[in-house]
MINU-801205 format. One record per residue (C-alpha): residue number from 1; residue in three letters; x, y, z. Coordinates in steps of 0.2 Angstrom, whole numbers, plus 5000, padded with zeros to 4 digits. Example, Ala and Ser with C-alpha at 12.3 -4.5 7.8 and 13.67 -1.06 7.14 Angstrom:
<pts>
+-----+--------+------+-------+------+
! num ! residu ! east ! north !   up !
+-----+--------+------+-------+------+
!   1 !    Ala ! 5062 !  4978 ! 5039 !
!   2 !    Ser ! 5068 !  4995 ! 5036 !
+-----+--------+------+-------+------+
</pts>
This chain:
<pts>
+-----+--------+------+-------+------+
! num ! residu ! east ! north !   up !
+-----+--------+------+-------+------+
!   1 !    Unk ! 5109 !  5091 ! 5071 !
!   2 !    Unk ! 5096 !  5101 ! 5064 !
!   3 !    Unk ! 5088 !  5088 ! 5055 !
!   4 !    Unk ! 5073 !  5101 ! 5047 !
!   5 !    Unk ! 5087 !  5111 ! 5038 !
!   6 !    Unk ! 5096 !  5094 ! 5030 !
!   7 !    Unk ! 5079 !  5092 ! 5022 !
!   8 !    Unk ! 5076 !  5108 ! 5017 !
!   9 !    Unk ! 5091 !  5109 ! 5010 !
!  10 !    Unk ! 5089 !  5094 ! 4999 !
!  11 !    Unk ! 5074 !  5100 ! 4991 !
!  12 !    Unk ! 5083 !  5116 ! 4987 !
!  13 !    Unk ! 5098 !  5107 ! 4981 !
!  14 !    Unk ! 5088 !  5092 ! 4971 !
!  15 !    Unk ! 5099 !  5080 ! 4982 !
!  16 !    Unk ! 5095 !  5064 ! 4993 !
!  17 !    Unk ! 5102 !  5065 ! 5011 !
!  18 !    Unk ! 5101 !  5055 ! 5024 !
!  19 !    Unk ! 5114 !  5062 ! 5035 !
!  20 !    Unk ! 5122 !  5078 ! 5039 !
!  21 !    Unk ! 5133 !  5086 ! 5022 !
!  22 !    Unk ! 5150 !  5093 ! 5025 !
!  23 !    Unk ! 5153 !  5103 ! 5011 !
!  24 !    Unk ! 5154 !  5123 ! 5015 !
!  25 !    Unk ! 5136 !  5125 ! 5004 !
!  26 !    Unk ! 5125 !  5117 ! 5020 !
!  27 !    Unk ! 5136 !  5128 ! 5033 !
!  28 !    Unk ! 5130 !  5143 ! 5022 !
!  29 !    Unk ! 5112 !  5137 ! 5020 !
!  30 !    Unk ! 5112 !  5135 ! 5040 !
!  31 !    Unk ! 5117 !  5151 ! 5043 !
!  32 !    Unk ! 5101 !  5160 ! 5035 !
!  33 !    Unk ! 5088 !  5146 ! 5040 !
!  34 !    Unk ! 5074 !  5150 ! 5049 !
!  35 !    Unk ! 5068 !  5134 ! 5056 !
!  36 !    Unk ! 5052 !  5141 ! 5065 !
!  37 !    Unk ! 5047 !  5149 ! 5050 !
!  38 !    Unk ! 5050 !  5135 ! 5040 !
!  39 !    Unk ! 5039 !  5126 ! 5051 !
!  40 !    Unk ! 5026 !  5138 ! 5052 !
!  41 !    Unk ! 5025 !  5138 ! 5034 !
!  42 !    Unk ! 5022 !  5120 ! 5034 !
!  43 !    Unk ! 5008 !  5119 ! 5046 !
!  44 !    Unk ! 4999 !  5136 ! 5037 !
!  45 !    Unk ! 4996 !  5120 ! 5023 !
!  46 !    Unk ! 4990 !  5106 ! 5034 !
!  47 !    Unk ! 5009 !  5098 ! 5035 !
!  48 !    Unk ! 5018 !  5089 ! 5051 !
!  49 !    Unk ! 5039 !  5088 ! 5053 !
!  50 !    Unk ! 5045 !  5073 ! 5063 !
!  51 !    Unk ! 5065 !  5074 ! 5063 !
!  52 !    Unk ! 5076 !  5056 ! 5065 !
!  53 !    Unk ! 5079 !  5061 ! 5083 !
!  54 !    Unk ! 5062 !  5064 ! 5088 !
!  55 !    Unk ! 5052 !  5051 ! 5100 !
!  56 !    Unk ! 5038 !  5051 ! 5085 !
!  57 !    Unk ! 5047 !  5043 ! 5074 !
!  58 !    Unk ! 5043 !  5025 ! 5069 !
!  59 !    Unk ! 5054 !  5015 ! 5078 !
!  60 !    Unk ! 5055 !  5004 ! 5065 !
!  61 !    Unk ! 5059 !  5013 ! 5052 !
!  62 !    Unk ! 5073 !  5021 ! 5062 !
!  63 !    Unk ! 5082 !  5003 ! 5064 !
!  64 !    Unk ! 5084 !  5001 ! 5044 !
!  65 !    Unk ! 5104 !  5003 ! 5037 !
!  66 !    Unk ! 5099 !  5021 ! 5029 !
!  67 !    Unk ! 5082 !  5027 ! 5037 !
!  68 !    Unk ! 5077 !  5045 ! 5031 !
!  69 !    Unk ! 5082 !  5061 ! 5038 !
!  70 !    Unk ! 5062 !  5064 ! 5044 !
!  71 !    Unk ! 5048 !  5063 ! 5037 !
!  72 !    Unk ! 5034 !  5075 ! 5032 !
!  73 !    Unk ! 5015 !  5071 ! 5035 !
!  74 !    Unk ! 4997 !  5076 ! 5029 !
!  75 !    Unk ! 4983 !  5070 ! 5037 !
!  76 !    Unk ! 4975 !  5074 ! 5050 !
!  77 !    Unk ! 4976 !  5056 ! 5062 !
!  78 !    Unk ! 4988 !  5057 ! 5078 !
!  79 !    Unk ! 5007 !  5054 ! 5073 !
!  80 !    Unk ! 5003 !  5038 ! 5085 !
!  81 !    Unk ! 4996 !  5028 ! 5067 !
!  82 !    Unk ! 5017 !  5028 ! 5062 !
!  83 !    Unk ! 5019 !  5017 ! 5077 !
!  84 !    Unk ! 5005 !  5004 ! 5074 !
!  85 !    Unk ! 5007 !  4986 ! 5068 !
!  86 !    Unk ! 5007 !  4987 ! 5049 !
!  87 !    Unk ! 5009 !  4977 ! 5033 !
!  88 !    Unk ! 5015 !  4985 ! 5018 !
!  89 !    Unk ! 5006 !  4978 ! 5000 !
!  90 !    Unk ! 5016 !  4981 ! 4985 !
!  91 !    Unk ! 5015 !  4977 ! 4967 !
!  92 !    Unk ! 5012 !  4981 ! 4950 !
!  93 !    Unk ! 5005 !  4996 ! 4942 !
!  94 !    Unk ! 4999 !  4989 ! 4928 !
!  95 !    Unk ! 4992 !  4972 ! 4937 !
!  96 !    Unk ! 4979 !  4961 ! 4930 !
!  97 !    Unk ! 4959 !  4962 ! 4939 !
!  98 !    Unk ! 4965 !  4948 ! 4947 !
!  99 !    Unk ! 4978 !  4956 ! 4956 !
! 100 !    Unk ! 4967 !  4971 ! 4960 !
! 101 !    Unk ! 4955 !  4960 ! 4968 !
! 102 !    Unk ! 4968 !  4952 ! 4978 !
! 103 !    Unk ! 4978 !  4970 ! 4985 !
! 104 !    Unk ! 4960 !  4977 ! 4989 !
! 105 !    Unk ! 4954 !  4962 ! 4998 !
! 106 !    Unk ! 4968 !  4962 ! 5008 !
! 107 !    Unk ! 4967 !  4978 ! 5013 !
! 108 !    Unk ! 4950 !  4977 ! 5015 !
! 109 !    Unk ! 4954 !  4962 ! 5029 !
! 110 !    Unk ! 4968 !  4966 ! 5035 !
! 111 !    Unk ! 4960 !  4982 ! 5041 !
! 112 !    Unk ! 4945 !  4976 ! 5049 !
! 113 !    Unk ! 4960 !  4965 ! 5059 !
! 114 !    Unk ! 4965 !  4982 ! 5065 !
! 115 !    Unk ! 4981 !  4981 ! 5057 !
! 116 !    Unk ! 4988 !  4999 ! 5046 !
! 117 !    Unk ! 4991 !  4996 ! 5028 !
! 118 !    Unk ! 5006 !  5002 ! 5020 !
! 119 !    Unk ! 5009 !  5007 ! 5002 !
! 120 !    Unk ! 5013 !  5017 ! 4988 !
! 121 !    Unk ! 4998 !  5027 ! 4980 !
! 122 !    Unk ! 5004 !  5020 ! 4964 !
! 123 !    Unk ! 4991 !  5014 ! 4952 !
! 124 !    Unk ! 4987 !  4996 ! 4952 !
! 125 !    Unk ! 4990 !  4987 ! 4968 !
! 126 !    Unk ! 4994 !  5000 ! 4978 !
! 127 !    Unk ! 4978 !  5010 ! 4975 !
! 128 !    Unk ! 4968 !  4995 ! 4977 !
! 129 !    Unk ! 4977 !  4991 ! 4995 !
! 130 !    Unk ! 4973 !  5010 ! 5000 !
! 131 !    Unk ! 4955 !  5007 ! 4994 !
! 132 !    Unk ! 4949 !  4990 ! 5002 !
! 133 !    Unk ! 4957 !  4999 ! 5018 !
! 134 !    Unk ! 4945 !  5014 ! 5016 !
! 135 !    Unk ! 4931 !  5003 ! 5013 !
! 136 !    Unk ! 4932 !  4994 ! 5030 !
! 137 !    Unk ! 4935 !  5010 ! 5038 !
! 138 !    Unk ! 4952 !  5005 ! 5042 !
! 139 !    Unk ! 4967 !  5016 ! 5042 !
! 140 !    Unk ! 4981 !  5018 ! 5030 !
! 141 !    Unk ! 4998 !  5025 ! 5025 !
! 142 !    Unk ! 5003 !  5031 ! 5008 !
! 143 !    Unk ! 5023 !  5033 ! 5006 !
! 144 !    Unk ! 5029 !  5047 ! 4989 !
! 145 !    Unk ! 5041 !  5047 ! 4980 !
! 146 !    Unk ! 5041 !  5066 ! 4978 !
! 147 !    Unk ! 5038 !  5081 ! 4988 !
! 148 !    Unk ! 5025 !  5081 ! 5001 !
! 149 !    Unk ! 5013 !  5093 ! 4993 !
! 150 !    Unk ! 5009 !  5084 ! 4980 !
! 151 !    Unk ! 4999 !  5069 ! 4973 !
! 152 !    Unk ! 5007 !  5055 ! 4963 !
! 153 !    Unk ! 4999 !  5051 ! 4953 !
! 154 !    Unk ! 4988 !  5067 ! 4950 !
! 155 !    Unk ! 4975 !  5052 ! 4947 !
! 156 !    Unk ! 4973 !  5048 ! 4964 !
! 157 !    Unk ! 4972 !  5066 ! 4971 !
! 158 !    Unk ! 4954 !  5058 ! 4976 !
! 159 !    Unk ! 4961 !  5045 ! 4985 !
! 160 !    Unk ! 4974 !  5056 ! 4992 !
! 161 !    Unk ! 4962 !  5068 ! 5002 !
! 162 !    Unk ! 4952 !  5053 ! 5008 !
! 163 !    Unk ! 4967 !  5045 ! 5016 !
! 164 !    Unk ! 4971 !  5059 ! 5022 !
! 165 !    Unk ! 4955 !  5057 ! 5032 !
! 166 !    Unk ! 4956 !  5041 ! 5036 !
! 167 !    Unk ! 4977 !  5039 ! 5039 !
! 168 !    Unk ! 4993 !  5049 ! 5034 !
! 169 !    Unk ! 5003 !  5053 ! 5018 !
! 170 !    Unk ! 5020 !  5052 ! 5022 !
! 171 !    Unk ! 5036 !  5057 ! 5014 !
! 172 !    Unk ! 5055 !  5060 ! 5016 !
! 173 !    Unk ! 5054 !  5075 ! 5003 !
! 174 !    Unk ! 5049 !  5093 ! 5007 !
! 175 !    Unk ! 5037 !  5103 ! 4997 !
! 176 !    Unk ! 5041 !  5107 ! 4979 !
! 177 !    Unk ! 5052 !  5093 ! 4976 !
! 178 !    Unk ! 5046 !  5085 ! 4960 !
! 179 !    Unk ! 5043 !  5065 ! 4957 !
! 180 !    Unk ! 5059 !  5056 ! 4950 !
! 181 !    Unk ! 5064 !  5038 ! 4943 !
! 182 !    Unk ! 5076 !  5036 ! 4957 !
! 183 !    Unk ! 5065 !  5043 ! 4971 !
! 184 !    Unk ! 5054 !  5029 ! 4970 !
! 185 !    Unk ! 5066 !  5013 ! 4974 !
! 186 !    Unk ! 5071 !  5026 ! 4990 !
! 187 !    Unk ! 5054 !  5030 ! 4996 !
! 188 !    Unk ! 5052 !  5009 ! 4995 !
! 189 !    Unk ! 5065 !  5007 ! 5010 !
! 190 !    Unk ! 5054 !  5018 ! 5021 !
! 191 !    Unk ! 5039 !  5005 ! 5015 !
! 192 !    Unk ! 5047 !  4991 ! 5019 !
! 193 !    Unk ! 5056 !  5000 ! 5035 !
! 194 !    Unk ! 5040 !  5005 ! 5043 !
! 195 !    Unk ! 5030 !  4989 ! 5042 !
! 196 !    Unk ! 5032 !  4973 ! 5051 !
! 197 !    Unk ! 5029 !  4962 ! 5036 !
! 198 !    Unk ! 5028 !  4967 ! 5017 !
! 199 !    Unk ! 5014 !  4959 ! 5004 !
! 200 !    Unk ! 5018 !  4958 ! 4987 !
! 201 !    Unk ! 5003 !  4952 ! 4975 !
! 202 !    Unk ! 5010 !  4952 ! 4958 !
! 203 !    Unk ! 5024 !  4959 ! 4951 !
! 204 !    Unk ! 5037 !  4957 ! 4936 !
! 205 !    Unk ! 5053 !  4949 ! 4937 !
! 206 !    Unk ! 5062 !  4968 ! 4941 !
! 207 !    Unk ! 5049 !  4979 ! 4951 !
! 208 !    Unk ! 5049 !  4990 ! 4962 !
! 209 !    Unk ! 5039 !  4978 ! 4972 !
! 210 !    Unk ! 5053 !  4966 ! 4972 !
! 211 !    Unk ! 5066 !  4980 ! 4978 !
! 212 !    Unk ! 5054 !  4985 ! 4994 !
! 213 !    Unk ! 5053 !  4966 ! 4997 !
! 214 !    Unk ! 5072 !  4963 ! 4995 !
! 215 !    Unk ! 5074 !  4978 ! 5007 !
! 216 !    Unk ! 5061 !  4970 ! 5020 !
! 217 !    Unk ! 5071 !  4954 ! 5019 !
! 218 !    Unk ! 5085 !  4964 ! 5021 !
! 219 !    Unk ! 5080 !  4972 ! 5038 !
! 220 !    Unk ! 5074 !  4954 ! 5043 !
! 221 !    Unk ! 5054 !  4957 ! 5041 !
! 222 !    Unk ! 5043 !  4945 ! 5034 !
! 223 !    Unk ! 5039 !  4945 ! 5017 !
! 224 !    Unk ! 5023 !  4936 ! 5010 !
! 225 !    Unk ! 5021 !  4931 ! 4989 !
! 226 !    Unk ! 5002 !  4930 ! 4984 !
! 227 !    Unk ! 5007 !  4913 ! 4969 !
! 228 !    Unk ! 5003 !  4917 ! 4953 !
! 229 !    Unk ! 5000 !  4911 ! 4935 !
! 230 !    Unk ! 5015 !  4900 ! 4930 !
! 231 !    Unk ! 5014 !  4907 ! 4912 !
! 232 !    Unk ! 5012 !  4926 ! 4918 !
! 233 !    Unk ! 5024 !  4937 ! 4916 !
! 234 !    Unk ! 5017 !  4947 ! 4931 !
! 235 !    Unk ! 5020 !  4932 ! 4941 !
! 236 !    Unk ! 5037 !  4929 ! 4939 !
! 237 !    Unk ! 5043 !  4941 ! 4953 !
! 238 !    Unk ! 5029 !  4934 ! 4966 !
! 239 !    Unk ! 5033 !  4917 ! 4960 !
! 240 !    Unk ! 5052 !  4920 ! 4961 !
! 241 !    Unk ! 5049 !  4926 ! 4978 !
! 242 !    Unk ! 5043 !  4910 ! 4982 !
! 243 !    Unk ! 5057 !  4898 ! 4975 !
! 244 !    Unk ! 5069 !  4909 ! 4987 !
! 245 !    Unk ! 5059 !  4905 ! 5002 !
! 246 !    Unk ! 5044 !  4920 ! 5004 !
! 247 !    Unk ! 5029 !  4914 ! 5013 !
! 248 !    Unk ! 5016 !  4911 ! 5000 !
! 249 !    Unk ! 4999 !  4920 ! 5004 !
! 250 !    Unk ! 4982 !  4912 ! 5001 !
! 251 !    Unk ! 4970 !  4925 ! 5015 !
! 252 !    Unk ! 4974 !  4938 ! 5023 !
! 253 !    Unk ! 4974 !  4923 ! 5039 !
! 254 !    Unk ! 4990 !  4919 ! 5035 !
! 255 !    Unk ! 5000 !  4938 ! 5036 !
! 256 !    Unk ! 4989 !  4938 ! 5053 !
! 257 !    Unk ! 4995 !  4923 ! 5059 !
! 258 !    Unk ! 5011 !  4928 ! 5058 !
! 259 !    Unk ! 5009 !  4943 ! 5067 !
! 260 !    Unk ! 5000 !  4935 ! 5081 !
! 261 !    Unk ! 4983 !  4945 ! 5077 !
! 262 !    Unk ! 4966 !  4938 ! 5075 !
! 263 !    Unk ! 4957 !  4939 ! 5060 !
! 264 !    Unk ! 4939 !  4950 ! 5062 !
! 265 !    Unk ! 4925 !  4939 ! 5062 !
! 266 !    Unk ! 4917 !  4937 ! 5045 !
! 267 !    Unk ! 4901 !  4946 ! 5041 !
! 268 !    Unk ! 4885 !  4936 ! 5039 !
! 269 !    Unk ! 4880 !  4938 ! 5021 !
! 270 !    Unk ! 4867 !  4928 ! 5014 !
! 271 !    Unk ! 4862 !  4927 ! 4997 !
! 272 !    Unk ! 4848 !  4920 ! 4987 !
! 273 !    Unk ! 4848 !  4901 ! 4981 !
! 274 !    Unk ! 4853 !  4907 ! 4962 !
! 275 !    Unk ! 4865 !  4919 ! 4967 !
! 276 !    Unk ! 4874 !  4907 ! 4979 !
! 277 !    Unk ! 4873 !  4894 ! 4963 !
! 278 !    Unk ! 4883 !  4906 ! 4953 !
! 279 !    Unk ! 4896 !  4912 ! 4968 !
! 280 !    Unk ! 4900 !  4892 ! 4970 !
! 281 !    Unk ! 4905 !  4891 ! 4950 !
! 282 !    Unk ! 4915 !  4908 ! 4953 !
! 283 !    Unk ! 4923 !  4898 ! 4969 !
! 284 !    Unk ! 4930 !  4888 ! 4956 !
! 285 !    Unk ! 4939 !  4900 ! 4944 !
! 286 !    Unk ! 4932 !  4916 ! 4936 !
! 287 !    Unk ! 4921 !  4917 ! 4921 !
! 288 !    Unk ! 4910 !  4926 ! 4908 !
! 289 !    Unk ! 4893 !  4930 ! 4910 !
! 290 !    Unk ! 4890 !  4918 ! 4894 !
! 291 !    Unk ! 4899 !  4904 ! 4904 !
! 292 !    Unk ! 4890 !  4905 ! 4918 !
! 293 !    Unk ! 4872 !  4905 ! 4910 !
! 294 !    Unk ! 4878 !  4890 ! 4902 !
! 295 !    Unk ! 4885 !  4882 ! 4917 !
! 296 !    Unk ! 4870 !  4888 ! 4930 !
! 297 !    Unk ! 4857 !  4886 ! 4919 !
! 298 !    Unk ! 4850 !  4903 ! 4923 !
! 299 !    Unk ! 4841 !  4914 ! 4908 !
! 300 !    Unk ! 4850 !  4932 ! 4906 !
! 301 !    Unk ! 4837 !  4941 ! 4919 !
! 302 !    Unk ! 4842 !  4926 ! 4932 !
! 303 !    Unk ! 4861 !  4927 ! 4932 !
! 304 !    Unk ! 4859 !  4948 ! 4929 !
! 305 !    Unk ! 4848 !  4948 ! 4946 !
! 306 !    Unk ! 4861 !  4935 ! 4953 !
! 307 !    Unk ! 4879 !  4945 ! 4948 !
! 308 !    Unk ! 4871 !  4962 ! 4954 !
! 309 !    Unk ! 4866 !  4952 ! 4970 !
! 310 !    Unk ! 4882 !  4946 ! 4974 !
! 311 !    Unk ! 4892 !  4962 ! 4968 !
! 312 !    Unk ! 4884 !  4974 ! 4982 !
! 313 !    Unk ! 4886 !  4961 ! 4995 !
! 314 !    Unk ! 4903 !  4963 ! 4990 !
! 315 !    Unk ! 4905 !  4944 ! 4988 !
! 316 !    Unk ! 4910 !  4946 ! 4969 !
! 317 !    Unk ! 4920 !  4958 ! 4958 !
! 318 !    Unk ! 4919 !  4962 ! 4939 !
! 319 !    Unk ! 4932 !  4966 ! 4927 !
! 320 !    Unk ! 4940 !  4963 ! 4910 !
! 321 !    Unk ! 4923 !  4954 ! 4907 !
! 322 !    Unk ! 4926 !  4939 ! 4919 !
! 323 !    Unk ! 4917 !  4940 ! 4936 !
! 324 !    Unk ! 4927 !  4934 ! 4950 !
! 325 !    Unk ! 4922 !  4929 ! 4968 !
! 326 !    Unk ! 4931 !  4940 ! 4981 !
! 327 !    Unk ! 4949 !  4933 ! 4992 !
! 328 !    Unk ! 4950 !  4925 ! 5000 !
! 329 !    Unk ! 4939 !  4911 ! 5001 !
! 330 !    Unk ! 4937 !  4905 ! 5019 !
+-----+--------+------+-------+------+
</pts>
């Protein structure tokens, strides 16, 4: 089976195959395809083929009900990365800071582990997973939903290129083939598929984060929930998750425990007395810089000189005017 000429044909047909098509169209298609020159066009753009059949392919992913055809890859890392123990980190696009803090730490930690971080190159959590990654030097994976060549969204070209530096982009969909509403619910299954356990940090009562969790429960991987706000409607899915028996994730500890990995040792980072004073009220819950002057007793240039402190030791993050200390909390 010719498994480069099923996905070609796809694109050129705007269908979604996973197995060989019997219809006369594909025998005609077959007879003019020129797989070395196909593949030759591919690398003259920087893009690897690994065909179903081949020994490349994530085993993995190759044990789900419908894996994909093959897949398509930029990047310049060794195909070996597909193989690696990973964790997928899902959730929504439009999540609140808190949920951006969470994804990023995550990858941030789960990196330094060692472990490869799986997602979507979505905004919101995904982005944030693939950026912690990149900021512990770690290495990632970035699934499409569309063709190969491109970048969705166009946003995160940026962060594209870098992972591409640092891991692989992935997908199941040759060049030219344009993003769709019902491409992304596929491309989940090959998040799902290739990672041992799948994250979801927040997400809405039907998501697309939900769908790549039911299909890692489907497959019998381990799905984690980060618990949420119990009046948030970007909870419900993460929350629902937990009723139906997901493991809930309070530090990244807990997805590596599971996995049997230990967790990097923590980085030293010491901080002045006024700057520790306003991390241990942030420990507490997030707050405004008004708040915490009133509750630190610090004057403006104190708590300024304390948050910008804390902020480039990485131990606190600001958005949507609250400042928040950094997950997990050890």
């Amino acid at each position: 089976m010719n498994e480069l000429a099923i996905a070609a044909f796809a694109a050129e047909t705007g269908r979604h195959l996973v197995d060989r098509p019997r219809d006369r169209e594909f025998a005609v298609f077959c007879r003019t395809f020129d797989e070395g020159s196909y593949r030759a066009r591919l690398a003259a753009v920087g893009i690897r083929w690994i065909g179903r059949g081949e020994p490349a392919f994530p085993r993995l992913l190759r044990s789900i009900h419908d894996p994909p055809i093959g897949l398509f890859v930029r990047g310049g890392r060794s195909l070996d990365l597909l193989a690696a123990t990973s964790v997928a980190i899902v959730g929504a696009r439009g999540c609140t800071s808190y949920g951006a803090n969470v994804a990023r730490s995550l990858g941030r930690e789960l990196a330094a582990a060692g472990v490869v971080v799986v997602s979507g190159l979505a905004r919101g959590v995904d982005g944030e997973a693939h950026r912690g990654v990149l900021e512990a030097g770690g290495a990632t994976l970035a699934v499409l939903g569309c063709g190969i060549d491109r970048d969705y969204p166009a946003a995160h070209g940026e962060l594209a290129r870098r992972i591409c530096d640092r891991g692989l982009v992935v997908s199941e969909y040759a060049p030219g083939v344009e993003p769709a509403p019902w491409r992304f619910p596929a491309r989940n299954r090959i998040i799902a598929g290739i990672a041992t356990a799948t994250v979801v940090v927040e997400a809405r009562e039907r998501s697309g984060a939900l769908i790549t969790a039911d299909l890692a429960l489907d497959e019998g991987r381990e799905v984690f929930a980060v618990p949420g706000e119990i009046t948030s409607s970007l909870s419900q899915g993460t929350n629902g998750l937990l009723k139906l028996g997901a493991a809930p994730l309070t530090c990244a500890e807990d997805v590596l425990e599971a996995l049997g990995i230990e967790p990097a040792a923590p980085e030293a980072r010491s901080v002045g007395d006024a700057a520790a004073a306003v991390l241990e009220r942030l420990r507490d819950a997030p707050a405004a810089a008004d708040e915490l002057a009133r509750t630190t007793a610090l004057d403006a240039a104190g708590l300024a000189a304390a948050l910008t402190e804390l902020e480039l030791a990485g131990l606190v993050a600001a958005a949507d005017g609250l400042y928040r200390a950094v997950m997990p909390v050890r």
